[in-house]
C-alpha positions as CSV (number, residue, x, y, z in Angstrom):
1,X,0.0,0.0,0.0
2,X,2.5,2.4,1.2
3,X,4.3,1.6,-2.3
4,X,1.3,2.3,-4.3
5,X,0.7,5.5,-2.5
6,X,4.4,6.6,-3.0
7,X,4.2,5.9,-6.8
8,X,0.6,7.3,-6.8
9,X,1.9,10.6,-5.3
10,X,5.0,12.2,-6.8
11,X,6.0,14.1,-3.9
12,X,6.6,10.7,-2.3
13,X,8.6,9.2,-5.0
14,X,12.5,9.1,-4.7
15,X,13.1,9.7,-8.2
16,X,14.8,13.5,-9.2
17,X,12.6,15.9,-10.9
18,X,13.4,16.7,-14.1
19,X,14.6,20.6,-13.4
20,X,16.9,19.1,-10.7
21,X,18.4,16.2,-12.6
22,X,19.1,19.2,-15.2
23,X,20.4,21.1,-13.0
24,X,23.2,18.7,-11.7
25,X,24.0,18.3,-15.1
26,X,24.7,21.8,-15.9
27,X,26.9,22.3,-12.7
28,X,28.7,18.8,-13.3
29,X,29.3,20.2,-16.5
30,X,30.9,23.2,-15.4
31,X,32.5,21.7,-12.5
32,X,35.3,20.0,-14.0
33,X,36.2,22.0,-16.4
34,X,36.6,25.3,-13.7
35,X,38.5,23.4,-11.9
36,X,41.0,22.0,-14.9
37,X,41.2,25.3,-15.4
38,X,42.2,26.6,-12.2
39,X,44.4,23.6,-11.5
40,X,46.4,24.6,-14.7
41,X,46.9,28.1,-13.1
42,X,48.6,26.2,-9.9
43,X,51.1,24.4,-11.7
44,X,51.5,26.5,-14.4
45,X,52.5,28.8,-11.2
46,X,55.4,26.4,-9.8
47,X,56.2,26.8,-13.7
48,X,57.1,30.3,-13.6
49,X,58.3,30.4,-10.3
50,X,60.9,27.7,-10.9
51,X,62.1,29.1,-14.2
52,X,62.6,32.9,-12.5
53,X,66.3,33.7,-12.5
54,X,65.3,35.0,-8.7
55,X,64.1,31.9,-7.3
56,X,66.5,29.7,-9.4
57,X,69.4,31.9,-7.4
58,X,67.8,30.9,-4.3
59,X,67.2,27.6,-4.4
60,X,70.4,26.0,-3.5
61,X,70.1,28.3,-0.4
62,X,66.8,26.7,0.7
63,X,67.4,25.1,3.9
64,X,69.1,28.2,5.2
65,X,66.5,30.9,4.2
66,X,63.7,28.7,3.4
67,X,61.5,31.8,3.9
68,X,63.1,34.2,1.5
69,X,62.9,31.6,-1.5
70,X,59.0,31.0,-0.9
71,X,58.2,34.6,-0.6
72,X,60.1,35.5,-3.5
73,X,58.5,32.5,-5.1
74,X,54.8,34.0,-4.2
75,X,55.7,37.7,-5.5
76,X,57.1,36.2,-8.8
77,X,53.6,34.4,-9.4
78,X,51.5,37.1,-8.5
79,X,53.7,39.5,-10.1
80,X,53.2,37.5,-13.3
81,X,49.5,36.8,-13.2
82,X,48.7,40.3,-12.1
83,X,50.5,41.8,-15.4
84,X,48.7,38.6,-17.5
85,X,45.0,39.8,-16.1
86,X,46.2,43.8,-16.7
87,X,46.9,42.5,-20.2
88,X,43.8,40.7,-20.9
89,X,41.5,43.2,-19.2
90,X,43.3,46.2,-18.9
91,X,44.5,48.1,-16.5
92,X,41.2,49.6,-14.7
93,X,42.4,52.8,-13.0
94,X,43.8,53.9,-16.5
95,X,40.4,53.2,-17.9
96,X,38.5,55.5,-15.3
97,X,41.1,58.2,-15.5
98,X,40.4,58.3,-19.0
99,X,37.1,58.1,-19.0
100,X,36.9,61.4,-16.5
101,X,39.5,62.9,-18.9
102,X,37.1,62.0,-22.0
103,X,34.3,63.5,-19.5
104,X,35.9,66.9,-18.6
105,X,37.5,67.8,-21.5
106,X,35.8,65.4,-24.6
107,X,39.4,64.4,-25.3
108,X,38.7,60.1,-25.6
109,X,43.0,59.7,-26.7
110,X,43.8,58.3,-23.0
111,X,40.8,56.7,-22.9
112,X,40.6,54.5,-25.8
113,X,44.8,54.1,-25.0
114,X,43.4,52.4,-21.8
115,X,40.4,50.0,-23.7
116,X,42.8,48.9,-26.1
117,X,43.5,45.6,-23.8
118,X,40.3,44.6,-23.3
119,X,39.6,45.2,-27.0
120,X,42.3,43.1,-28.2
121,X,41.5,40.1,-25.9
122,X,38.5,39.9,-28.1
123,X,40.0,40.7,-31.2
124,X,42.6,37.4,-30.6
125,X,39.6,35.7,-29.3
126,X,37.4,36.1,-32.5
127,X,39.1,34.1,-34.9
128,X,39.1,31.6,-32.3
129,X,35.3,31.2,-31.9
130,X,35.2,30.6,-36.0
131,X,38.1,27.9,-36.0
132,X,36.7,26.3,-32.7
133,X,32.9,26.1,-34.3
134,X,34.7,24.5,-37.1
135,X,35.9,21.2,-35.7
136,X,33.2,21.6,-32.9
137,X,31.2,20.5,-36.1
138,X,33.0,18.3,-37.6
139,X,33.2,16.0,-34.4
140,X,29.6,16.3,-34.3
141,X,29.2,14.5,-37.3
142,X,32.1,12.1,-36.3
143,X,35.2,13.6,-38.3
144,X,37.9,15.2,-37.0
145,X,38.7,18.0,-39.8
146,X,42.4,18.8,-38.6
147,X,42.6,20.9,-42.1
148,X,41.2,23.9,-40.6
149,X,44.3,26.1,-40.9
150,X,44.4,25.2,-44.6
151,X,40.9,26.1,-44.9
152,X,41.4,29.1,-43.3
153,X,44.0,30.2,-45.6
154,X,41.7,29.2,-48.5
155,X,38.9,31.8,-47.3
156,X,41.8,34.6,-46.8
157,X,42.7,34.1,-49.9
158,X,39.5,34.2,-51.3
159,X,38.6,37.2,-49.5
160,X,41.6,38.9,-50.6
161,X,41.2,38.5,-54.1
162,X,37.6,40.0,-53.8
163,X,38.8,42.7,-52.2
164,X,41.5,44.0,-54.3
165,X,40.1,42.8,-57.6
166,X,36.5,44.4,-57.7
167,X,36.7,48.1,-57.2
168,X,33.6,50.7,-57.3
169,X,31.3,48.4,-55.5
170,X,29.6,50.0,-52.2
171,X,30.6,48.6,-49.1
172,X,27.5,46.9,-48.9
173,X,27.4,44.8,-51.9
174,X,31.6,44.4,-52.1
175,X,31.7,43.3,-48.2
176,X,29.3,40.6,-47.9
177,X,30.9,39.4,-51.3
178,X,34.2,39.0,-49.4
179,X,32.9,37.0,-46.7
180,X,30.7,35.0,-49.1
181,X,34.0,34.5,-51.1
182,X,35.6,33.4,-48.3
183,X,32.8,30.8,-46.6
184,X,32.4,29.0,-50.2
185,X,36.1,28.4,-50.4
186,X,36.6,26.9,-47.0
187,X,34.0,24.9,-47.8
188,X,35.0,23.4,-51.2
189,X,38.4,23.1,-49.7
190,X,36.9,21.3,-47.1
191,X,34.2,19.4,-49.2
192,X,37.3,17.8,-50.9
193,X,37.8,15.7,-47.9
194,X,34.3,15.1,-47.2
195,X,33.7,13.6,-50.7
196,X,36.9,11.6,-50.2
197,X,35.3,10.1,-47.0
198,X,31.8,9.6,-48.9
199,X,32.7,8.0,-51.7
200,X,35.9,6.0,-51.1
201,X,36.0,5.8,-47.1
202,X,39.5,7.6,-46.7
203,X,40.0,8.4,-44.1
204,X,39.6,12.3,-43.2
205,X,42.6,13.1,-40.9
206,X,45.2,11.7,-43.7
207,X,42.9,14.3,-46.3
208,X,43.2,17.5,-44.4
209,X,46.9,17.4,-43.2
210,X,48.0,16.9,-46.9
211,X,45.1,19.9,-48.0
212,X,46.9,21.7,-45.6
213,X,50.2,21.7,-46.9
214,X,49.0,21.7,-50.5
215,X,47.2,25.1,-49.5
216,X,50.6,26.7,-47.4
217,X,52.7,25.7,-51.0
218,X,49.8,27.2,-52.9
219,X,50.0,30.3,-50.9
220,X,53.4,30.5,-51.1
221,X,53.5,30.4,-54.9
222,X,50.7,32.7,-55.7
223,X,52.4,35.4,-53.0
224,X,56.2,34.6,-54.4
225,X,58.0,36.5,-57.2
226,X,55.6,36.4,-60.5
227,X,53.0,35.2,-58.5
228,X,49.6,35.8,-59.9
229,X,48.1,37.1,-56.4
230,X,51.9,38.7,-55.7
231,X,51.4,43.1,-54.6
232,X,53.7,45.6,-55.9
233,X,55.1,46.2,-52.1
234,X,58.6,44.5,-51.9
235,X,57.1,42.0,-49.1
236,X,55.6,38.9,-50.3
237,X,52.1,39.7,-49.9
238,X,48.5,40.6,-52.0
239,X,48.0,44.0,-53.0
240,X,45.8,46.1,-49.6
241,X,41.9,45.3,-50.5
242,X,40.2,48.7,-50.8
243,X,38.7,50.3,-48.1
244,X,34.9,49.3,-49.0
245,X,35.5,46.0,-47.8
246,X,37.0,46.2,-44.7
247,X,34.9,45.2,-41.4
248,X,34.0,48.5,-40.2
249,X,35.5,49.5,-36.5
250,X,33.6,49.4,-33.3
251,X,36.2,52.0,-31.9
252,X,38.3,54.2,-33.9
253,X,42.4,53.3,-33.2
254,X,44.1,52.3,-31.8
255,X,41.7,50.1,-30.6
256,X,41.6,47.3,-33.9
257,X,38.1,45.5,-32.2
258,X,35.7,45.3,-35.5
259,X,32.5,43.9,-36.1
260,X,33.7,40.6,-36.6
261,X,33.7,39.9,-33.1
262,X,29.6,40.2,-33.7
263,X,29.5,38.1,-36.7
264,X,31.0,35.4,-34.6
265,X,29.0,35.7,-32.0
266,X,26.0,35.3,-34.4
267,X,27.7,32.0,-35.6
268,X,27.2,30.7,-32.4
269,X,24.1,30.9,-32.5
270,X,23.4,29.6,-35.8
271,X,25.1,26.6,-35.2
272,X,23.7,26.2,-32.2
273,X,20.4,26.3,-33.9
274,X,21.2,24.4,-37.1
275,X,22.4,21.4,-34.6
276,X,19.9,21.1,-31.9
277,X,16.9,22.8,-33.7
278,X,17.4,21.1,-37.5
279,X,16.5,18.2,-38.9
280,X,20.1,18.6,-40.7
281,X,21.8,18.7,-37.6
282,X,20.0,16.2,-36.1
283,X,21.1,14.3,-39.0
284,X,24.9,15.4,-38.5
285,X,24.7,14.8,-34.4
286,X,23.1,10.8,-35.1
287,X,25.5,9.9,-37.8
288,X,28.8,11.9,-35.2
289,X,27.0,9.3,-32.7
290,X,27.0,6.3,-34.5
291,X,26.9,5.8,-38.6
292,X,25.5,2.3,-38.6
293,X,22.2,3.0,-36.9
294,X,22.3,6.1,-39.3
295,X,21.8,4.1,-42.0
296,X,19.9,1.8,-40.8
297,X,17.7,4.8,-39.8
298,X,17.5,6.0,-43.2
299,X,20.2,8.7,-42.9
300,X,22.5,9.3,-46.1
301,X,25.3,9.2,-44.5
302,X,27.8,9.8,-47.3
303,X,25.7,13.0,-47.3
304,X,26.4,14.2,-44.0
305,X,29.8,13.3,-44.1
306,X,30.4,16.4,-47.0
307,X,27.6,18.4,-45.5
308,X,29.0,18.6,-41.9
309,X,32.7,18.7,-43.7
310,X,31.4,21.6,-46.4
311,X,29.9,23.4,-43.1
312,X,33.0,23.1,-40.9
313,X,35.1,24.3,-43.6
314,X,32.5,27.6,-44.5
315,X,33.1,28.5,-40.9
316,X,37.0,28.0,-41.0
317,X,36.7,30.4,-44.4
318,X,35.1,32.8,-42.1
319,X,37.8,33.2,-39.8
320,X,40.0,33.8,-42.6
321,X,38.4,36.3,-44.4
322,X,37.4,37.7,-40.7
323,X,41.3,38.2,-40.3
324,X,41.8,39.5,-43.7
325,X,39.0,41.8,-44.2
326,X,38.8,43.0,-40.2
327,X,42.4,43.1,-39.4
328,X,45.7,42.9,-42.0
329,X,43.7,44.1,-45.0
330,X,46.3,42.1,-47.3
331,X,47.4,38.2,-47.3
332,X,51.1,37.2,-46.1
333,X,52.6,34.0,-46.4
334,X,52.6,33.5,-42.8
335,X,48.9,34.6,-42.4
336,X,47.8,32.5,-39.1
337,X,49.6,32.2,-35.8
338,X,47.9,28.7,-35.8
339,X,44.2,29.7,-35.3
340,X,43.2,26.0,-37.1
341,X,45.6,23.4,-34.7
342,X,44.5,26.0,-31.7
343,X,40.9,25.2,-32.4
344,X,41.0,21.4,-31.7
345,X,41.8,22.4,-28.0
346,X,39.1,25.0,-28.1
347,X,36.7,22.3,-29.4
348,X,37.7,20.0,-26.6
349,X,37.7,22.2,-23.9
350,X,33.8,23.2,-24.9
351,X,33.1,19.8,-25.1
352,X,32.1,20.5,-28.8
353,X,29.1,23.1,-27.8
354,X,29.1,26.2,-29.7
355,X,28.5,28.4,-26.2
356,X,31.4,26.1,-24.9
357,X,33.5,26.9,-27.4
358,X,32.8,30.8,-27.3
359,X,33.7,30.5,-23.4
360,X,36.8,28.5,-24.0
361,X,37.8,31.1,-27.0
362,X,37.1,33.8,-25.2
363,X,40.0,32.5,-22.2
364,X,42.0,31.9,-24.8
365,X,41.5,35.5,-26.5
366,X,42.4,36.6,-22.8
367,X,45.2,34.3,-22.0
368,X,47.2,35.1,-25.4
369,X,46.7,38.8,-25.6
370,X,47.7,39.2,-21.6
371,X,50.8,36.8,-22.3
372,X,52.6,39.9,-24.0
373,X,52.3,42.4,-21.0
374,X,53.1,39.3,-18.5
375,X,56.3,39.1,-21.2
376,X,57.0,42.6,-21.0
377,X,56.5,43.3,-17.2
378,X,57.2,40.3,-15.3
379,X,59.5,38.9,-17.9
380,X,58.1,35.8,-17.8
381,X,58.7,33.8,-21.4
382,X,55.3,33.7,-23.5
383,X,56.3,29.8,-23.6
384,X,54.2,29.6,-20.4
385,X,50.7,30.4,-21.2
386,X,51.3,27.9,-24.3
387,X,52.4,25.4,-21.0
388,X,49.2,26.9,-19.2
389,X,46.8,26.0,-22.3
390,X,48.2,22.3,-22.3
391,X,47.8,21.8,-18.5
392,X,43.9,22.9,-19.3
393,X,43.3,20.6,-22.2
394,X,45.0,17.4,-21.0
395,X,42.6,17.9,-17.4
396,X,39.9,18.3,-19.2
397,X,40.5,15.5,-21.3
398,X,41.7,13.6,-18.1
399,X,38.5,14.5,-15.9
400,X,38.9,11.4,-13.5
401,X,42.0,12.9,-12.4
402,X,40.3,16.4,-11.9
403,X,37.6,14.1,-9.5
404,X,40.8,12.2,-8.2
405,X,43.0,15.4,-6.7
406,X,39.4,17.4,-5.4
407,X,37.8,14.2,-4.1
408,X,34.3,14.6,-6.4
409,X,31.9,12.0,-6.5
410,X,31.3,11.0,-10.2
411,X,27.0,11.7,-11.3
412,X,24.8,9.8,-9.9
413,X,23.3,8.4,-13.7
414,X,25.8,8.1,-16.2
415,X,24.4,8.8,-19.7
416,X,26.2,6.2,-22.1
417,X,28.1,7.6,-24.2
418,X,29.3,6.4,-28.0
419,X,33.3,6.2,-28.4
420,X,33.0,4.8,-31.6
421,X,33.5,7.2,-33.6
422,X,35.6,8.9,-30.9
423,X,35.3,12.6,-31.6
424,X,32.1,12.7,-32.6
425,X,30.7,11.3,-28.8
């Protein structure tokens, strides 16, 4: 009876609600990876500290002034994060000093001086939310496009032709052309791969490291003496794309942020939508999970396979002509830090959601713009937030140790998960 009653009456039953189950989902979620994070900021600490020429003088001196070494050890850290956070956020004080200057006399000089850190964390951040949507995709649909740097390359190329070859367009007609220009040829670049895998199984991985390299020798020959694509400047670069398509400025200079940084963010929402809220990218997510039952289902798979590749490769395009059009205004031979090999990290680290990803680009926006003023004031080697960025990925890919060192009890329901296809789980 008393059985009866309790599965008669909810309030009685011991199952979770819905909201709550939800809820623990969300925070388990978020739990590990805040806490990779600030786990790779301890060691990433005892990094710095043991590679300052201050500490590393008074080490051999430790049992005698055990004190001095870990004090000097403490300042060095905090000397070095403080000048990492003034570079990715800026130094406040300066900002409200200029802002009263900008207030009192309408001179904004000091104050846009000041926002120009802030600004630039999101300027290095926004190619970063393109390239990291771009393999977030692809391992939904169970491919890991590692070709995004030479699709990326492909759109800047692209855009850069359209922008210095059609002249006495207005801006808006010759800068959505750009952009166009450079989406469609990430994504035929990165459709060649996706046919590859449709119609003859190879295997994707092999595909877009040799695209890459066929794309960096293509670059270099249409930028190289006699190249077709080569500028009159003595530098080995594209002729400067005229003015009406550049991505207009938020904030005149020398802040450089653009409206990029917007476009991007409206990506994330469109792939967002065209995943969970599309039959297509229900499609893409079934086939990432498991290709079999996809066809067994009905799904075309060979289908997906250059749809999902075509779409990750459009968005790499974007970053490219993003770069091109917001920032250099001309293509060099070494165009991209390594946005593309970056974004596999980003794409982990946001567990392949596009709001994941824009949370994990954003800290990495922040962590490489601030690793110049930690360089330049703390004299600490820009090496180390490469170091920090590793410690990040490998605990999040390593969450059992996360739960290990911080004694976490794993979720009470474990949803199975699909490893078969590896990237795409």
């Amino acid at each position: 009876m008393a059985e009866a009653a309790a599965t008669a009456n909810p309030k009685n039953s011991s199952a979770p609600a819905p909201n709550s189950f939800n809820l623990r989902r969300l925070l388990d979620a978020i739990t590990i990876p805040a806490l990779s994070i600030l786990t790779a900021f301890l060691l990433s600490g005892f990094v710095i500290a043991f590679t300052s020429p201050e500490v590393l003088a008074l080490l051999p001196q430790f049992w005698q002034h055990p004190v001095e070494l870990l004090t000097t050890m403490l300042k060095t850290v905090l000397t070095a994060y403080a000048a990492l956070l003034q570079g990715a956020f800026g130094d406040w004080g300066a900002i409200l000093q200029g802002f009263q200057v900008w207030l009192t006399t309408g001179n904004s000089t000091e104050l846009l001086r000041a926002l120009r850190d802030p600004f630039e964390s999101l300027v290095a951040a926004t190619p970063y939310i393109y390239t990291g949507l771009a393999v977030a995709v692809g391992f939904k649909g169970g491919l890991f496009n590692i070709g995004v740097e030479g699709q990326l390359f492909a759109g800047a190329i692209a855009s850069a032709w359209v922008g210095f070859n059609i002249e006495g367009l207005p801006w808006f007609l010759h800068l959505p052309l750009a952009l166009i220009a450079g989406i469609l040829a990430g994504a035929v670049w990165a459709g060649i791969a996706g046919v590859l895998k449709a119609t003859r199984g190879v295997n994707e991985v092999i595909n877009t490291i040799m695209l890459n390299y066929i794309m960096f020798l293509f670059t270099d020959w249409l930028l190289s003496d006699g190249g077709p694509m080569r500028g009159n400047a003595g530098a080995p670069r594209t002729p400067e794309i005229y003015p009406s398509a550049y991505l207009p400025r938020v904030l005149p200079d020398p802040v450089r942020f653009h409206w990029g940084f917007f476009l991007a963010i409206g990506a994330v929402f469109f792939v967002y939508w065209l995943l969970w809220k599309t039959t297509v990218g229900f499609e893409i997510r079934t086939v990432g999970a498991s290709p079999t039952a996809a066809k067994y289902a009905g799904i075309a798979v060979g289908k997906v396979f250059v749809l999902a590749m075509g779409l990750s490769g459009g968005l790499a395009g974007l970053a490219g002509a993003n770069e091109l059009l917001g920032l250099n205004h001309y293509m060099v031979a070494a165009f991209s830090p390594g946005y593309g090999f970056d974004a596999i990290a980003l794409a982990l680290l946001g567990k392949s959601n596009p709001f994941g990803v824009l949370a994990a680009a954003l800290l990495f926006g922040a962590l490489r713009n601030g690793a110049t003023r930690m360089q330049s004031l703390a004299t600490v080697p820009v090496d180390i937030i490469s170091v920090m960025q590793a410690l990040i990925i490998a605990f999040i890919a390593a969450p059992e140790i996360v739960r290990w060192l911080y004694r976490l009890k794993r979720p009470a329901q474990h949803e199975q998960e699909v490893f078969a296809r590896g990237w795409g789980a």
